[in-house]
N, CA, C and O atoms as CSV, one atom per row, in Angstrom:
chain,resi,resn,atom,element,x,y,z
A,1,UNK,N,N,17.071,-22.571,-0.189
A,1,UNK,CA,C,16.000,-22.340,0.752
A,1,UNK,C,C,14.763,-23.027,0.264
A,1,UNK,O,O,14.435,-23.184,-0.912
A,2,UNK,N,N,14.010,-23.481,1.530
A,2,UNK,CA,C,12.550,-24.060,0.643
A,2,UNK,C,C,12.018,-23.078,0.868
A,2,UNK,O,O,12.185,-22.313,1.818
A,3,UNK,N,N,10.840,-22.967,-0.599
A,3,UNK,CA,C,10.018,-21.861,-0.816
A,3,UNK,C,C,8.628,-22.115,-0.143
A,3,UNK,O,O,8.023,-23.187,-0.135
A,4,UNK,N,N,8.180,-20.777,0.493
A,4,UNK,CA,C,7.183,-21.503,1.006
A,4,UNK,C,C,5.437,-21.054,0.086
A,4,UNK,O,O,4.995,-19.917,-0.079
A,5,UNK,N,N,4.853,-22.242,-0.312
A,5,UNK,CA,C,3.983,-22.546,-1.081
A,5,UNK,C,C,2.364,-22.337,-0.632
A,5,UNK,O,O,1.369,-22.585,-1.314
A,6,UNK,N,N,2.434,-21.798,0.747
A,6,UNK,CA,C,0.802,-21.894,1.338
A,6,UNK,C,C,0.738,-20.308,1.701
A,6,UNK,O,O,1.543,-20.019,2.585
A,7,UNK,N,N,0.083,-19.383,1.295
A,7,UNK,CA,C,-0.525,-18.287,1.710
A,7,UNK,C,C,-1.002,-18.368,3.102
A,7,UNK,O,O,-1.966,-19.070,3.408
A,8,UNK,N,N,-0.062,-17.363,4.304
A,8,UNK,CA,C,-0.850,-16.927,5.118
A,8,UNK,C,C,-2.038,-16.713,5.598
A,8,UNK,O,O,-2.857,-15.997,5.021
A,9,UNK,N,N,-2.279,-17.364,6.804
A,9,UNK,CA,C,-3.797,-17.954,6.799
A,9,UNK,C,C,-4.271,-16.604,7.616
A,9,UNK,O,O,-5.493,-16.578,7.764
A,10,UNK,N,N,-3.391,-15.180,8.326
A,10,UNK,CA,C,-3.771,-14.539,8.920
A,10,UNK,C,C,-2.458,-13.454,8.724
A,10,UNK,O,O,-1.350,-13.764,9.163
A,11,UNK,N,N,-2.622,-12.548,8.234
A,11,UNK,CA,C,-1.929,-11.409,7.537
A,11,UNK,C,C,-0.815,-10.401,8.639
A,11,UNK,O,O,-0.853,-9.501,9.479
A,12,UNK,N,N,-0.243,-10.952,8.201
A,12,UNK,CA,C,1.111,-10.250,9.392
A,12,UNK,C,C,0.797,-8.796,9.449
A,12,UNK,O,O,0.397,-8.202,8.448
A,13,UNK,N,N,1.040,-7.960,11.090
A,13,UNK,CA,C,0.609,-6.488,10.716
A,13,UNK,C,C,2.050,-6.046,10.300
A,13,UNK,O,O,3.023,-6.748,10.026
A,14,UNK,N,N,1.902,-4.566,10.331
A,14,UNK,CA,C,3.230,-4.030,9.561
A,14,UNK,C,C,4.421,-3.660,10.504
A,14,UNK,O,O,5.562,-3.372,10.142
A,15,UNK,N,N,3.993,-3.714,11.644
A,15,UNK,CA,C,5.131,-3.630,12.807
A,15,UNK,C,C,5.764,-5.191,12.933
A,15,UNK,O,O,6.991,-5.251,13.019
A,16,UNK,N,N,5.086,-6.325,12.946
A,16,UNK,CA,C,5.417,-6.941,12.736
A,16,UNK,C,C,7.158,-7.718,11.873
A,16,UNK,O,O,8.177,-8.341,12.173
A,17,UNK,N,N,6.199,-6.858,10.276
A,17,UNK,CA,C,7.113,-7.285,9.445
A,17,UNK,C,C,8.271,-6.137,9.374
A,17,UNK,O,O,9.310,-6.501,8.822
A,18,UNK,N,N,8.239,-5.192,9.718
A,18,UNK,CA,C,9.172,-3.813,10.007
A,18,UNK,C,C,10.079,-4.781,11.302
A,18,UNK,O,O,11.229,-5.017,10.932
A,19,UNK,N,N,9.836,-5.188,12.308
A,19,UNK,CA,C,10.419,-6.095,13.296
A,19,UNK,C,C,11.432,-7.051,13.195
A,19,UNK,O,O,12.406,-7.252,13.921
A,20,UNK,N,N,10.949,-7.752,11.914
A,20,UNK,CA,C,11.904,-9.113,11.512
A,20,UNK,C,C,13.273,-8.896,11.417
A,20,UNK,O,O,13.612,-8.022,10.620
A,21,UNK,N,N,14.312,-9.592,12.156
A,21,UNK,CA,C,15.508,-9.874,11.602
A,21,UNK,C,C,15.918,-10.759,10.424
A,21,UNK,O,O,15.158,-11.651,10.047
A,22,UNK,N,N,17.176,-10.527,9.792
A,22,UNK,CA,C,17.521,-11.083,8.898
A,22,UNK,C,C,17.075,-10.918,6.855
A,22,UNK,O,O,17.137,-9.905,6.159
A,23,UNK,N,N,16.764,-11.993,6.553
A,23,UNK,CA,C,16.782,-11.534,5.306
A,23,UNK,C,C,14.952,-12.111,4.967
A,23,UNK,O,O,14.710,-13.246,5.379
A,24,UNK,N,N,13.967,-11.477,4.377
A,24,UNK,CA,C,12.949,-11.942,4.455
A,24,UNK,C,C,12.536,-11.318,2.834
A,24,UNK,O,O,13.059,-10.414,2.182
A,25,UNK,N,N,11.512,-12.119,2.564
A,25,UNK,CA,C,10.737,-11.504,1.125
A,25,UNK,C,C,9.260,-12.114,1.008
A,25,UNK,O,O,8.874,-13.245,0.711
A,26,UNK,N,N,8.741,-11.218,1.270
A,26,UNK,CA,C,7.305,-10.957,0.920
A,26,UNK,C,C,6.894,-10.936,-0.381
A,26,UNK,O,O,7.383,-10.195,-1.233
A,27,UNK,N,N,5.994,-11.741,-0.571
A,27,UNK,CA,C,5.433,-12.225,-1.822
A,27,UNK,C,C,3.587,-11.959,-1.474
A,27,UNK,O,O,2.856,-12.640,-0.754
A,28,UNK,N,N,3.249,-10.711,-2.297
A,28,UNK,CA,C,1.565,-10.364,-2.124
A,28,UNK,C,C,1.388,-10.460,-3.704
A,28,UNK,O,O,2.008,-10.030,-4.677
A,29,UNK,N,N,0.104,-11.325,-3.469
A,29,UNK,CA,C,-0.624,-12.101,-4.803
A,29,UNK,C,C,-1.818,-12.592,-4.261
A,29,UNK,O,O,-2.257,-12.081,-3.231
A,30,UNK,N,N,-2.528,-13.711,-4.933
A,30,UNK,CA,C,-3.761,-14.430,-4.705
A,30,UNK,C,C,-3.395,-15.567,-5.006
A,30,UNK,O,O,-2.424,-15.659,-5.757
A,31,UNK,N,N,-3.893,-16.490,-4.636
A,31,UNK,CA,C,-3.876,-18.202,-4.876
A,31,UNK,C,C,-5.091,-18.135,-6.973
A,31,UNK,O,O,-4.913,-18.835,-7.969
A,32,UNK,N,N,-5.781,-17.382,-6.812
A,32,UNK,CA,C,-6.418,-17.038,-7.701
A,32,UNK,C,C,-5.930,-16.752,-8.842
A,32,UNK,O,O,-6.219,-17.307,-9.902
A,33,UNK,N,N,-4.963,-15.639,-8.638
A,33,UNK,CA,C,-3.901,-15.522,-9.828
A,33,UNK,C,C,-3.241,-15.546,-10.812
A,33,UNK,O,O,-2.346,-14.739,-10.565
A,34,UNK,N,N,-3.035,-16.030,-12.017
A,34,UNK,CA,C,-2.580,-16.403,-13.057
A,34,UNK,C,C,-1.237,-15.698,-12.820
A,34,UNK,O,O,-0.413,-16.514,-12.408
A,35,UNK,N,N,-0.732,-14.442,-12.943
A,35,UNK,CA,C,0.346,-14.255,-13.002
A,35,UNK,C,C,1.233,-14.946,-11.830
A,35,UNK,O,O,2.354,-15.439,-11.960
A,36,UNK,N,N,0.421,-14.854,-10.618
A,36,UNK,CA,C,0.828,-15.426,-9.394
A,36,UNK,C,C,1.244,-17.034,-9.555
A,36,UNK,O,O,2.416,-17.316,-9.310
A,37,UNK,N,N,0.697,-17.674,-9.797
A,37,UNK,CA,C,0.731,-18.875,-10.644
A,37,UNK,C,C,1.727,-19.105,-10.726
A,37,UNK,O,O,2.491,-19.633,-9.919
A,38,UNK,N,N,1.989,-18.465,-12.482
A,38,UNK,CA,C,3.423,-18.634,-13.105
A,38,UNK,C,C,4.541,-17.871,-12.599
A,38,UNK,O,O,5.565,-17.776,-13.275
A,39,UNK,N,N,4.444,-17.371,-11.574
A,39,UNK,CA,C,5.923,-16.980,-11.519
A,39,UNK,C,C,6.104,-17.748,-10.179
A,39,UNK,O,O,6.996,-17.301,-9.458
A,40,UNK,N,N,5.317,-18.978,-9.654
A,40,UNK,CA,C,5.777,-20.079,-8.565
A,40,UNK,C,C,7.041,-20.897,-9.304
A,40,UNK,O,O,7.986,-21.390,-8.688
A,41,UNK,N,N,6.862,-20.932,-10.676
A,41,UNK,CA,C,8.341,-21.746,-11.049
A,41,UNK,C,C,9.707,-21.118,-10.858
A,41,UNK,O,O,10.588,-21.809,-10.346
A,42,UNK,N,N,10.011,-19.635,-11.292
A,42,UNK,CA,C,10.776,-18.584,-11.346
A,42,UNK,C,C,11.149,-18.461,-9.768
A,42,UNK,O,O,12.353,-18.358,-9.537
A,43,UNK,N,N,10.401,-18.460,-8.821
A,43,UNK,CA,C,10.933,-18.611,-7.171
A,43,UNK,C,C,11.284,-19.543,-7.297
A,43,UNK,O,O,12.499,-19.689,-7.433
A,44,UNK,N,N,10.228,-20.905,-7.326
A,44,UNK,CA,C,11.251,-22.442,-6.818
A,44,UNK,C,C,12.783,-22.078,-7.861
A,44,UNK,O,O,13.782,-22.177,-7.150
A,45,UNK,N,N,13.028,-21.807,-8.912
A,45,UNK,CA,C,14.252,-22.166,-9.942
A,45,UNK,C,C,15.326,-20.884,-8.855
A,45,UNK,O,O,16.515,-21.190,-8.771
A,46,UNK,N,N,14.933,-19.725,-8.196
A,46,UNK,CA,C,15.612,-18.731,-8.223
A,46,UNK,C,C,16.387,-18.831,-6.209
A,46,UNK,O,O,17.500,-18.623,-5.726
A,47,UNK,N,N,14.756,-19.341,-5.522
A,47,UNK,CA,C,15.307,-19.338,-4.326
A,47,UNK,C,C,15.925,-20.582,-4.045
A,47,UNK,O,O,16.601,-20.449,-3.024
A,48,UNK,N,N,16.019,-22.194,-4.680
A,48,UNK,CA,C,16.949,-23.188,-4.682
A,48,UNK,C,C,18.257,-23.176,-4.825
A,48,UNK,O,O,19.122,-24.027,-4.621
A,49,UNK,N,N,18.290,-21.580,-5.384
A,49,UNK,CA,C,20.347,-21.488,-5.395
A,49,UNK,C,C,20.614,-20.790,-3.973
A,49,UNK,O,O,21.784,-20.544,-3.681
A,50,UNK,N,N,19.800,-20.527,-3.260
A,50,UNK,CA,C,19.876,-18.873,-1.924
A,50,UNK,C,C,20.108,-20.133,-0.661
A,50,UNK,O,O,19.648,-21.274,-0.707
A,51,UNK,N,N,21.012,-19.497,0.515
A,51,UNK,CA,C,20.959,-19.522,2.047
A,51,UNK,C,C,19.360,-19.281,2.296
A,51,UNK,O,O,18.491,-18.674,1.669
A,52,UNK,N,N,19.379,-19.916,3.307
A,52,UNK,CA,C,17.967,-19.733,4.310
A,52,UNK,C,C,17.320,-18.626,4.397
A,52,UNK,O,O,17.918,-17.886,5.178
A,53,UNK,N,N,16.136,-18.014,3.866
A,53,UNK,CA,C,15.714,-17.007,4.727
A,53,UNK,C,C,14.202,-17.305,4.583
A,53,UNK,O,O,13.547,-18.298,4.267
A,54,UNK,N,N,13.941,-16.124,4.920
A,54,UNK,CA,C,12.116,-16.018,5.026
A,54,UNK,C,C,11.312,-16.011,4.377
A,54,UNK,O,O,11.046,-14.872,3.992
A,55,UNK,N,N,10.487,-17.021,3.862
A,55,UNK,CA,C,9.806,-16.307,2.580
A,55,UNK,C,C,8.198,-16.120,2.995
A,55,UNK,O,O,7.588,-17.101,3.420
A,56,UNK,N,N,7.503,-14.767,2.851
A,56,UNK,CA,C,6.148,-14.650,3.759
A,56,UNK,C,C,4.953,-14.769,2.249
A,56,UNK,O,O,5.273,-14.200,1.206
A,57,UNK,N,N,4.129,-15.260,2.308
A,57,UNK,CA,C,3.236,-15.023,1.295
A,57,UNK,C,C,1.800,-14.386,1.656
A,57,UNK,O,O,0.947,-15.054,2.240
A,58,UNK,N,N,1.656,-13.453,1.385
A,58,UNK,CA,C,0.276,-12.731,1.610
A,58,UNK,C,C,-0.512,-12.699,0.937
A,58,UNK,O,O,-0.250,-12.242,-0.176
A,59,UNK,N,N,-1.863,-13.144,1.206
A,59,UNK,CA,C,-3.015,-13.100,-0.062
A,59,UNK,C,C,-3.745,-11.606,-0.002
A,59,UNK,O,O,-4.717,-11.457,0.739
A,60,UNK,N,N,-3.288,-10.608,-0.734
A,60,UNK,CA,C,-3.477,-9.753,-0.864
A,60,UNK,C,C,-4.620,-9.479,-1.836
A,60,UNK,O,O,-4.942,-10.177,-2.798
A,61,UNK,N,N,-5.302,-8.091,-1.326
A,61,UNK,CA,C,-6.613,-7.916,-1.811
A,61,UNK,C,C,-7.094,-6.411,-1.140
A,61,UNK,O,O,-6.627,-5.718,-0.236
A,62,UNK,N,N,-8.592,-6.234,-2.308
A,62,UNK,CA,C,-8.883,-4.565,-1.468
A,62,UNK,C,C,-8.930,-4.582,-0.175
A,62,UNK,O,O,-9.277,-5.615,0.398
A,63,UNK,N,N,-8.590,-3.446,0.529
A,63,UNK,CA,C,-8.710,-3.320,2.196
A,63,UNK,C,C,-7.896,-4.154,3.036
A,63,UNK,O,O,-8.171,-4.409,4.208
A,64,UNK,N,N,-6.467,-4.748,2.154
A,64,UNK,CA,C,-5.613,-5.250,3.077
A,64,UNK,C,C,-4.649,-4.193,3.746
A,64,UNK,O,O,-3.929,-3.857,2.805
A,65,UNK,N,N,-4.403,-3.764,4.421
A,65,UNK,CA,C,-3.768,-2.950,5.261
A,65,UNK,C,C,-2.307,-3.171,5.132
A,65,UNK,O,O,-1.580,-2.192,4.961
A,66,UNK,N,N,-1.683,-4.670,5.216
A,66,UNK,CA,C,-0.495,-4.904,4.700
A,66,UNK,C,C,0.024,-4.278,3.204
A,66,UNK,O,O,0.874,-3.414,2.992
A,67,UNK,N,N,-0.854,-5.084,2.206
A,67,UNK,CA,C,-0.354,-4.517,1.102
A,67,UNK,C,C,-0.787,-2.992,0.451
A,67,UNK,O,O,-0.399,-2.418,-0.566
A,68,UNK,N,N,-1.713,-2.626,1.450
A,68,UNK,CA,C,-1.454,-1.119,0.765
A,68,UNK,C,C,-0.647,-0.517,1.979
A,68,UNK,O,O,-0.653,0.703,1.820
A,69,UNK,N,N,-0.114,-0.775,2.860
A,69,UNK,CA,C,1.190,0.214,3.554
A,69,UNK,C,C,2.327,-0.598,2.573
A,69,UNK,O,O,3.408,-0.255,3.050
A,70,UNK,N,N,2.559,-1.415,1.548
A,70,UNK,CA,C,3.712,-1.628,0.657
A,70,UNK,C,C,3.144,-0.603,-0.592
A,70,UNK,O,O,3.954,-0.110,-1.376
A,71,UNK,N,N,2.028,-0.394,-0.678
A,71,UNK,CA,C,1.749,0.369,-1.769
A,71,UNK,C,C,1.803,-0.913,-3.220
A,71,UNK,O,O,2.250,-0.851,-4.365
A,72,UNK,N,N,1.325,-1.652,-2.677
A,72,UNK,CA,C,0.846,-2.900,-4.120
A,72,UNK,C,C,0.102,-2.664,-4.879
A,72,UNK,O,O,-0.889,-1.988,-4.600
A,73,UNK,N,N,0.277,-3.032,-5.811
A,73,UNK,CA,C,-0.964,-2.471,-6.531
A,73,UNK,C,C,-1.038,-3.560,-8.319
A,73,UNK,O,O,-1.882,-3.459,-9.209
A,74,UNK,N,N,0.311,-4.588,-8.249
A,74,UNK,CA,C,-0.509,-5.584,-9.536
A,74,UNK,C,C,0.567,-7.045,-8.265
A,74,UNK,O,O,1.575,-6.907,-7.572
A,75,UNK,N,N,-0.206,-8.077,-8.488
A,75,UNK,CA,C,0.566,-9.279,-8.520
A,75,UNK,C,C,1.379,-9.724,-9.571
A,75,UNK,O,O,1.679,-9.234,-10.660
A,76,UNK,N,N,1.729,-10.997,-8.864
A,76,UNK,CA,C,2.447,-10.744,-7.464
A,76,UNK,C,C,3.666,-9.508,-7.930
A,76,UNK,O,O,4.284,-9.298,-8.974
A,77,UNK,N,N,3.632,-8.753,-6.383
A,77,UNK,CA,C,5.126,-7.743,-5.862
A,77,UNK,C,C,5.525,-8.631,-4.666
A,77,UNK,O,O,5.001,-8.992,-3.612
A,78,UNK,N,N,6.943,-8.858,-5.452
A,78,UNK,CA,C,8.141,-8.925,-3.915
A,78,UNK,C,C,8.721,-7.993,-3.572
A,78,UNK,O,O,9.243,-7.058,-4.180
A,79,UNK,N,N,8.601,-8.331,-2.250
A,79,UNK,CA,C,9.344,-7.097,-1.156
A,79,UNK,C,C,9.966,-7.797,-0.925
A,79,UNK,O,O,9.618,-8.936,-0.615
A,80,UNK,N,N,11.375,-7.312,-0.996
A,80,UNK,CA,C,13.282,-7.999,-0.737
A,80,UNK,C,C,13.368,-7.341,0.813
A,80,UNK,O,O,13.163,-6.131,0.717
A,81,UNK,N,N,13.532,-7.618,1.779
A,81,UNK,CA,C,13.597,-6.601,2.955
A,81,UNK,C,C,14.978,-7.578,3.930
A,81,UNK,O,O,15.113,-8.774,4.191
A,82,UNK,N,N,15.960,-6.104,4.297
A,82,UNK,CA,C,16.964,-7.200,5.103
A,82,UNK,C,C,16.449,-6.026,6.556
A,82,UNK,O,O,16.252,-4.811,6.539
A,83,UNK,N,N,16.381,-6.819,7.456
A,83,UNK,CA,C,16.183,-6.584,8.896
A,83,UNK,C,C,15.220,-5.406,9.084
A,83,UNK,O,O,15.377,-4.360,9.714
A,84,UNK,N,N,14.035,-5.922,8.267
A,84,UNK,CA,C,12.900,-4.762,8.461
A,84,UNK,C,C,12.638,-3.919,7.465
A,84,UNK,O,O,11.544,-3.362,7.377
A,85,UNK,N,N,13.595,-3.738,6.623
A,85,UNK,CA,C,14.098,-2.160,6.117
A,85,UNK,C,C,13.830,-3.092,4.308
A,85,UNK,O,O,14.325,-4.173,3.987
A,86,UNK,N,N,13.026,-2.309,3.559
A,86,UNK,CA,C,12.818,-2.749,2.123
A,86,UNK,C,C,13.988,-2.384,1.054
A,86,UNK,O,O,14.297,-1.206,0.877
A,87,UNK,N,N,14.623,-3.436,0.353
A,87,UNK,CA,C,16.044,-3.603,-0.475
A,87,UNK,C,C,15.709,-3.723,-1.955
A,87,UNK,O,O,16.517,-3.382,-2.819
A,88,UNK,N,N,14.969,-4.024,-2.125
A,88,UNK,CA,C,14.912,-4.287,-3.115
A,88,UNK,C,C,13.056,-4.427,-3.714
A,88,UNK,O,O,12.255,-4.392,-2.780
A,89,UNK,N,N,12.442,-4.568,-5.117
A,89,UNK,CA,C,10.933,-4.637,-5.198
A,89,UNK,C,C,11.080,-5.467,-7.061
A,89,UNK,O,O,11.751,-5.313,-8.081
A,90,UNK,N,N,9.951,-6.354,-6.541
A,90,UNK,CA,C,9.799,-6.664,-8.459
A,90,UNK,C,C,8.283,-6.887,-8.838
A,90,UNK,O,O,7.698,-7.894,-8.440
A,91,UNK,N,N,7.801,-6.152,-9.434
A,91,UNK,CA,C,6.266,-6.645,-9.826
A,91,UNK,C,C,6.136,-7.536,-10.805
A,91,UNK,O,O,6.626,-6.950,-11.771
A,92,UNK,N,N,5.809,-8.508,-11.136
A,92,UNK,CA,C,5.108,-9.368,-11.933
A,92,UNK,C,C,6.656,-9.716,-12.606
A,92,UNK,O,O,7.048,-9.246,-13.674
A,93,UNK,N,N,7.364,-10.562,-11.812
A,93,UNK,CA,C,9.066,-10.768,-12.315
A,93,UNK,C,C,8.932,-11.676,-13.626
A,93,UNK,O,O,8.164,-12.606,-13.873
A,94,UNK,N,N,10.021,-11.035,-14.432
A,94,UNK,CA,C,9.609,-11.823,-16.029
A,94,UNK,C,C,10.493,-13.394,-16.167
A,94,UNK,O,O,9.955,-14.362,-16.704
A,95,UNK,N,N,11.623,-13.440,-15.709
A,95,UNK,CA,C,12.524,-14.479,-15.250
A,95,UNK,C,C,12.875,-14.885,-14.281
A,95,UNK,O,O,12.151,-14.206,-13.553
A,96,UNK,N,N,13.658,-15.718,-13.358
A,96,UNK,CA,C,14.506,-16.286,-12.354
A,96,UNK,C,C,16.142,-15.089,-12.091
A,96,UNK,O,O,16.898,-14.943,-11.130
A,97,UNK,N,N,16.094,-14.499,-13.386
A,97,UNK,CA,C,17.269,-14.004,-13.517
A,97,UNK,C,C,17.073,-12.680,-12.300
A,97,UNK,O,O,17.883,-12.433,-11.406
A,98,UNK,N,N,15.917,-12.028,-12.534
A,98,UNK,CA,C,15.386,-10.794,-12.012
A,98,UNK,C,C,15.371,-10.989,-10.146
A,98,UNK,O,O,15.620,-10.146,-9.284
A,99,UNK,N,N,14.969,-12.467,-10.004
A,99,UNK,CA,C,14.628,-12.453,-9.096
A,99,UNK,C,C,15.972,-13.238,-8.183
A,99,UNK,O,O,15.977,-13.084,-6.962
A,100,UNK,N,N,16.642,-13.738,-8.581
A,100,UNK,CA,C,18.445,-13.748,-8.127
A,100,UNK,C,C,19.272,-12.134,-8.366
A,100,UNK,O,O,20.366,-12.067,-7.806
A,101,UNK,N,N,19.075,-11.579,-8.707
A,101,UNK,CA,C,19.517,-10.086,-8.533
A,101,UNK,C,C,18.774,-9.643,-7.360
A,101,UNK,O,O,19.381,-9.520,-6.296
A,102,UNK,N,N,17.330,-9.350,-7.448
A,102,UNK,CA,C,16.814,-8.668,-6.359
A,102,UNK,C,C,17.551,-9.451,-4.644
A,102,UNK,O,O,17.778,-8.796,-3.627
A,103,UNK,N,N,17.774,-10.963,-4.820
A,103,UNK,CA,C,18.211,-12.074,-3.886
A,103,UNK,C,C,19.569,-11.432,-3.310
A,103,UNK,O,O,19.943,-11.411,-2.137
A,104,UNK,N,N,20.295,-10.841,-4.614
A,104,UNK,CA,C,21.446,-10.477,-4.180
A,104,UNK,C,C,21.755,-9.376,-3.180
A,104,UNK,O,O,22.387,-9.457,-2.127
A,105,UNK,N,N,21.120,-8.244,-3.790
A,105,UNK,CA,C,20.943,-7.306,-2.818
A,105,UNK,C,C,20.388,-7.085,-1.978
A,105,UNK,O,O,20.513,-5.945,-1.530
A,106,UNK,N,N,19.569,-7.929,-1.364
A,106,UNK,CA,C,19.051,-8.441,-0.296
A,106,UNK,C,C,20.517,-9.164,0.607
A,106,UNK,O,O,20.813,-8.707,1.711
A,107,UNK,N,N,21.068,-9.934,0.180
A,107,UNK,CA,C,21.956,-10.395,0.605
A,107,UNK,C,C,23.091,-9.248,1.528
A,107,UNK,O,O,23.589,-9.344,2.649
A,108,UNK,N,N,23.183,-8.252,0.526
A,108,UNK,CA,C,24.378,-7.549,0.553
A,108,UNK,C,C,23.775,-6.132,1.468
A,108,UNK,O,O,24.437,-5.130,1.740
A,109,UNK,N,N,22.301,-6.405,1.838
A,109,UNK,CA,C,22.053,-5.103,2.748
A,109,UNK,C,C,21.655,-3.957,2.017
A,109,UNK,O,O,21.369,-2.987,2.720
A,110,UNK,N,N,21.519,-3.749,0.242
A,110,UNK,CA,C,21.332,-2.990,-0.228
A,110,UNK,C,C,21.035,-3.157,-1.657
A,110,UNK,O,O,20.773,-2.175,-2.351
């Protein structure tokens, strides 16, 4: 899958992303970031082995409404979500390894 590299220029609401079919993962961080940063290599290395899916990036911050109905609270957190419904979660992922597991069960609906 290509990863997608540009932060949302206008913040999906939460019915929205509760809505989506298929396999999607939300990525809330800052372009600002440092941890956010470094773990752009760990996606490109992790989602280049995956089928197609969604990848949403939110620039998350106080008084975002998105990321506090995920209940965020350090960057970046992925939300693994298959058809609306949240599968999987990783805060501040330490490897590629972490984040092909979370991929998996996303895959598998659970």
């Amino acid at each position: 899958m290509t990863m997608n590299e540009i932060y949302a220029a206008t913040e999906p609401r939460r019915a929205e992303i509760d809505a989506l079919k298929g396999t999607v993962v939300l990525e809330f961080g800052s372009p600002t970031c440092g941890h956010c940063r470094a773990a752009q290599a760990l996606l490109a290395s992790a989602f280049a082995e995956q089928p197609p899916l969604r990848h949403i990036k939110i620039a998350d911050g106080s008084g975002k409404p998105l990321g506090r109905s995920f209940r965020v609270k350090l960057w970046p957190t992925l939300v693994f979500l298959s058809n609306g419904r949240e599968v999987a979660r990783l805060v501040r992922p330490g490897d590629a390894n972490e984040i092909r597991t979370a991929l998996a069960q996303i895959e598998s609906g659970h």
